[in-house]
Structures are given as C-alpha cells and as structure tokens.
matplotlib code that plots the C-alpha trace (Angstrom):
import matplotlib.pyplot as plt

x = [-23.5, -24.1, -27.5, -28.3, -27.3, -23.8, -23.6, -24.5, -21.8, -19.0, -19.9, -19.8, -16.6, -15.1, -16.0, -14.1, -11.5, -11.3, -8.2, -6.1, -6.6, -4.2, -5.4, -6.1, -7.9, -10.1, -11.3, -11.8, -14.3, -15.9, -16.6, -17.8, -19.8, -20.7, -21.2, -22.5, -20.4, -19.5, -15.9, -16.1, -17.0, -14.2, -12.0, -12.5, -12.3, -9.1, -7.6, -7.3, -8.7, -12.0, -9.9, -7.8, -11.0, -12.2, -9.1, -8.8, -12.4, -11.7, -8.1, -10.0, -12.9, -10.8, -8.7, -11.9, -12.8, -9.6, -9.7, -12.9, -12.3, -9.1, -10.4, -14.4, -15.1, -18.3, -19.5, -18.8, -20.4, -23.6, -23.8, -23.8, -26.4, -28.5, -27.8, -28.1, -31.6, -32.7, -31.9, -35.5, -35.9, -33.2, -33.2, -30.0, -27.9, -29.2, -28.4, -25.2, -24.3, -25.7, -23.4, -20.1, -20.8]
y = [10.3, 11.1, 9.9, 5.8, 6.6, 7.7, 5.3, 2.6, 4.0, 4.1, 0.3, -0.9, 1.1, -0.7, -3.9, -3.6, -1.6, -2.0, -4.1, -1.2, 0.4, 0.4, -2.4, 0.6, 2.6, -0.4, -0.6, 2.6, 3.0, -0.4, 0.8, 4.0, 2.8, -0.8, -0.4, 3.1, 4.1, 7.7, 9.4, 9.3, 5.5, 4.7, 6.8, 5.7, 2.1, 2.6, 5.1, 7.8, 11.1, 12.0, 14.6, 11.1, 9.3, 12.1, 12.4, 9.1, 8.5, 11.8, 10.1, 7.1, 8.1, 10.1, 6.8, 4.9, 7.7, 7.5, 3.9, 4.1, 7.5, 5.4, 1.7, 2.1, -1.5, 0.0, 1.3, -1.4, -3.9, -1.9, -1.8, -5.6, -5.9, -3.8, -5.6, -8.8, -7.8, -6.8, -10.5, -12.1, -16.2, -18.1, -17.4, -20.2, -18.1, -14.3, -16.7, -17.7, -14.5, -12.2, -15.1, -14.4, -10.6]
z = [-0.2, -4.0, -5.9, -6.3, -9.8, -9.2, -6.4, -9.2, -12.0, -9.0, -8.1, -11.8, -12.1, -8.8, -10.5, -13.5, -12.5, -8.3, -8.8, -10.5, -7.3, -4.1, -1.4, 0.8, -2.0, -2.4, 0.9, 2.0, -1.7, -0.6, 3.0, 1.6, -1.6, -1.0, 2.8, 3.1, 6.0, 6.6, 6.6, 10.2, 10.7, 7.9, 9.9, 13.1, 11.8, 9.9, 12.7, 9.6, 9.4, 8.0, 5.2, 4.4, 4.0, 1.7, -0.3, -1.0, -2.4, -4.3, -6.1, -6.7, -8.3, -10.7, -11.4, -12.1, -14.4, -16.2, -16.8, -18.0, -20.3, -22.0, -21.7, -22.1, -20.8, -18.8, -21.7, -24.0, -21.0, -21.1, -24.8, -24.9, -22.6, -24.5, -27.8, -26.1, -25.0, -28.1, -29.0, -29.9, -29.9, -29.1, -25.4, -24.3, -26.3, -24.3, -21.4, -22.5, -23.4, -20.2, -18.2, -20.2, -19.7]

ax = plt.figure().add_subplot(projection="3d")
ax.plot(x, y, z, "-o")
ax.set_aspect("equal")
plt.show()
C-alpha cells in the first residue's frame, strides 16, 4: 500500500468525490483504502482477478484526481480549515464553521 499520507489524500478524495464513482469502483477503493485489504483478499471476495482489482484502483484514482484538478473542492476544504483556525475569539463561530465544512 502507498504512504499514510497518500492513503489520507485518496480517503479525503473518496469523500468528496466517491459518489462520481461506479458502485463497483467504490467498493473495491473502499476495501482497498478504508479497509486495507490486499488485491488478493478483494479478489477473492469479489471473485475478480487481482490485475481487475489493480486496474480498477488505478482508473479511479485518476478519476479522483481529475475531479479534483477541475473542481478543487479538497483544496478549497483544506484552505477553510486553515483560515478557520486562524480564527482567534469567538470560538461558537470556529465551531459552527468546522461543522458546516
């Protein structure tokens, strides 16, 4: 599996995005990324080859990173979070704020 930090970006990708995905492409990423299973326990659960496990995880990460090249709503998420933490005083309205995001 790739480092915690691409592990982390794929997840908040699947969040915003997972439902642009196929209902097949979404739980073969979830078994792999949210579950850590291997190609070969997704496989064997699925009844799908290990390359089909591969290949799909490989088309849907470059999905997520199209969406995210066009749309930016990962980007934009985590730039609110930082302003919102630079917020000083009123600390209802970080609250507020962090719960909308």
């Amino acid at each position: 599996m790739s480092s915690i930090k691409d592990v982390l970006y794929i997840n908040s990708l699947l969040d915003i995005y997972g439902d642009l995905l196929t209902a097949n492409q979404i739980k073969i990423m979830r078994m792999y990324y949210e579950f850590n299973l291997s190609f070969g326990e997704i496989a064997d659960e699925l009844s799908i080859s290990r390359a089909a496990v591969n290949d799909t995880i490989k088309k849907s990460i470059i999905l997520l990173n199209k969406y995210e090249n066009c749309l930016n709503l990962l980007q934009k998420r985590n730039k609110l979070h930082e302003l919102c933490d630079k917020i000083d005083g009123n600390d209802n309205v970080k609250k507020e704020i962090k719960e909308v995001l």
